[in-house]
N, C-alpha and C positions, 0 to 999 in steps of 0.2 A: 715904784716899790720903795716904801719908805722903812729903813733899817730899826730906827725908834719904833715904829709903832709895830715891826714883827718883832723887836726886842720886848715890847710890853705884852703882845696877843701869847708869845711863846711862855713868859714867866706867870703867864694869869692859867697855863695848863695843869693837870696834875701831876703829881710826881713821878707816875709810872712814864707818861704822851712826855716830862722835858726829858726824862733821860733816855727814852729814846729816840727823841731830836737830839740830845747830845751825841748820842753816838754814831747815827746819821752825818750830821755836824763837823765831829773828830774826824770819823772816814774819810771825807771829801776831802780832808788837808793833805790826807794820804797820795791825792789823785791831782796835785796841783803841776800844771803843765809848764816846761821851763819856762815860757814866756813870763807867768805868772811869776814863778819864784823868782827869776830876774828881777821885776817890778819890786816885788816884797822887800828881796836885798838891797836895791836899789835906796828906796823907802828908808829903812834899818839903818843903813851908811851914813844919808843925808841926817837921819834924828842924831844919829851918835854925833857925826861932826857939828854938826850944830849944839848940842850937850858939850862939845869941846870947844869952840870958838867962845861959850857965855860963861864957860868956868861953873857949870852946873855939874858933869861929870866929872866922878869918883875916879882917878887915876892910881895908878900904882907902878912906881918904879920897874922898868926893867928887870933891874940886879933883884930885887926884891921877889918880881913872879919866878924868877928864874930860880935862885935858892929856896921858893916854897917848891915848886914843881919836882926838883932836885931832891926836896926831904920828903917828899909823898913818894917816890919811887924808885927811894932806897929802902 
């Protein structure tokens, strides 16, 4: 099963058939089994730290999320 070419057979549908594979699609994310979402976070950790090791990730100080967090709820 190739991802590409159900990505290109799905977007050649009409508008009513994608968006109800979209929400077919969305559901399933609903139904995803810890294994799964372990893998995913898993996944998610390694990009970020890696995004941090090459100095491509957007950081923000500590003190700084701390004092906006602080004036959002106050």
């Amino acid at each position: 099963m190739d991802p590409s070419k159900i990505e290109r057979e799905a977007l050649d549908l009409d508008l009513k058939s994608r968006a109800r594979l979209a929400v077919k699609l969305l559901e399933s994310l609903d139904n995803v089994s810890e294994k799964e979402n372990e893998q995913l976070w898993t996944e998610e950790s390694e990009r970020r730290a890696l995004e941090i090791e090459s100095g491509t990730a957007d950081s923000i100080p500590l003190e700084d999320v701390i004092r906006d967090a602080r004036s959002t709820l106050s």
